[in-house]
VMD Tcl script that draws the C-alpha trace (Angstrom):
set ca {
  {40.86 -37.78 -12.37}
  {40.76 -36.52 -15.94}
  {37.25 -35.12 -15.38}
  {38.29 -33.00 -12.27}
  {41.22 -31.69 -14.19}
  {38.86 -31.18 -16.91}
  {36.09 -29.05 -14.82}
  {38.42 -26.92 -13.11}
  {40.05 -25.68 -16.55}
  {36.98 -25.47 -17.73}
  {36.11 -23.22 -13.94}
  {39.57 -21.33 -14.54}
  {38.80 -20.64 -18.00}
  {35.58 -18.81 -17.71}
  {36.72 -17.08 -14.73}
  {39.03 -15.69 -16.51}
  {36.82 -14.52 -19.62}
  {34.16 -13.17 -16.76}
  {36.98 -11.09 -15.53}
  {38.05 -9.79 -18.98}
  {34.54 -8.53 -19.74}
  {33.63 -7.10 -16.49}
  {37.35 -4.76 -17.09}
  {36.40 -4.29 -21.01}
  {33.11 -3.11 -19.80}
  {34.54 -0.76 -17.24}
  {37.12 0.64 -19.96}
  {33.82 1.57 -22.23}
  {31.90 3.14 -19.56}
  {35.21 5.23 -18.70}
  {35.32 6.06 -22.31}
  {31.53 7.00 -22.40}
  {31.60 9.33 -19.28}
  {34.70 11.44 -20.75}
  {33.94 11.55 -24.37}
  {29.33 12.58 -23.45}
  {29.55 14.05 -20.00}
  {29.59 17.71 -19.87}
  {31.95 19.82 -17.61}
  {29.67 21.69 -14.68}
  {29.13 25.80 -15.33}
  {31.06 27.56 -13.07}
  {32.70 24.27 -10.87}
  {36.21 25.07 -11.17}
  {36.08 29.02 -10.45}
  {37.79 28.78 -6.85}
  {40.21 26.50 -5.39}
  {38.60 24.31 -3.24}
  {39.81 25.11 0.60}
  {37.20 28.30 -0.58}
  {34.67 26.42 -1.17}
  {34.55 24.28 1.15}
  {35.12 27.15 3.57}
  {32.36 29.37 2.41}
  {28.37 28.48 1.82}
  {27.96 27.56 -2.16}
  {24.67 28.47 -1.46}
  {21.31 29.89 1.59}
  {20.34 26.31 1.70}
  {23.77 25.54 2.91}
  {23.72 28.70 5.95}
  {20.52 27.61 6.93}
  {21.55 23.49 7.58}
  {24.63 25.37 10.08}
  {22.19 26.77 12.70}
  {19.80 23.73 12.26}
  {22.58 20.99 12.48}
  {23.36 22.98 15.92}
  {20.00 22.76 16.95}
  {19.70 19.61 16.39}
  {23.22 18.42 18.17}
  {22.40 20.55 21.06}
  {19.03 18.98 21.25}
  {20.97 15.40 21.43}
  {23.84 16.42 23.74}
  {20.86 17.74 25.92}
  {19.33 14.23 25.76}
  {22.17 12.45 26.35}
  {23.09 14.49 29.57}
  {19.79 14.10 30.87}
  {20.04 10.07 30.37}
  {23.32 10.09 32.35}
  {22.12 11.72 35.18}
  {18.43 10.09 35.42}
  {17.15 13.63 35.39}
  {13.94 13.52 34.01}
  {12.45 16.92 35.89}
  {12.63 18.77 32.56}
  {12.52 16.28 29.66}
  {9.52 16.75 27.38}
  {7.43 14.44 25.04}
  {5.92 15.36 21.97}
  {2.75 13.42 20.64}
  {1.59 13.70 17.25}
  {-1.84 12.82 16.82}
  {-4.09 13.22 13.51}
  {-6.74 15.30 13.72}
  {-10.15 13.37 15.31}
  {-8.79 10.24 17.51}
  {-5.49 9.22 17.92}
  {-5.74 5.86 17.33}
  {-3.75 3.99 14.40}
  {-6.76 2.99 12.12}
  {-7.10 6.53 11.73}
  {-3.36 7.20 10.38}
  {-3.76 4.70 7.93}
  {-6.96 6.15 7.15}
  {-5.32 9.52 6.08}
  {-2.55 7.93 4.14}
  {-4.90 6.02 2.13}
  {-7.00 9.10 1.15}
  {-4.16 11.10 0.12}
  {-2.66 8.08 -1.93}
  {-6.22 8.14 -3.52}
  {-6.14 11.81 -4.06}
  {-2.66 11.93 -5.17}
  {-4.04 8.70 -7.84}
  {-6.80 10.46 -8.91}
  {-4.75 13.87 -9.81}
  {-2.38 11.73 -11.91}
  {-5.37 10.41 -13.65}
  {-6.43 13.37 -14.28}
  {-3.44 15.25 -15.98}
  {-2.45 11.70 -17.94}
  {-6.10 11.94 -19.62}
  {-4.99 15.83 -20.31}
  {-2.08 15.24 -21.59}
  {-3.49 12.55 -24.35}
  {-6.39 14.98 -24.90}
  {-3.79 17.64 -25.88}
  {-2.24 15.30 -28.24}
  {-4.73 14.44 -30.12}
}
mol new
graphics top color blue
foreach p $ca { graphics top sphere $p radius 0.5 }
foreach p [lrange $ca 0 end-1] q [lrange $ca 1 end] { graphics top cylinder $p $q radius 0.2 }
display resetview
């Protein structure tokens, strides 16, 4: 009995000193984000119903008309499904260029990977040739 009393102090104990670090480590990151991390330019210029109301930015107008697109596109689906109408679906098939089998899409991937290799190459042996 004394070693089961034993073992779960012993359990209890470093439980306990695994919790304290894990909070003394949060404390010091806390302290480390506020005292080194820099305040954004220009972030706190409007209250934020206006920004969230207006675009921050185009990229942000363009996503509107494109997110519409795109729910339109599924509510189309969806109404087609439900009715078994499938008069006017569509299907689009994407095909590399010469035969559309799937030897020939891994074919393409590994060129590019080797093209995309050998331009890394390429600019690494620049770069240490400029250094030197």
């Amino acid at each position: 009995m004394d070693k089961l009393e034993f073992a779960l102090q012993i359990m209890v104990l470093g439980f306990f000193v695994v919790m304290v670090t894990l909070f003394l480590l949060y404390v010091i990151l806390l302290l480390f984000n506020r005292l080194f991390s820099q305040p954004a330019k220009g972030g706190r210029s409007q209250p934020p119903e206006a920004r969230q109301k207006s675009p921050a930015n185009k990229e942000e107008a363009v996503k509107e008309p494109i997110t519409a697109a795109v729910m339109a596109a599924v509510y189309r689906y969806m109404q087609i499904e439900e009715t078994g109408d499938h008069k006017y679906s569509f299907r689009v098939n994407v095909q590399p260029s010469g035969s559309g089998t799937l030897m020939n899409w891994k074919m393409v991937g590994r060129k590019i990977l080797l093209e995309n290799r050998i331009k890394l190459e390429q600019s690494r042996r620049n770069k240490k040739n400029e250094n030197v």
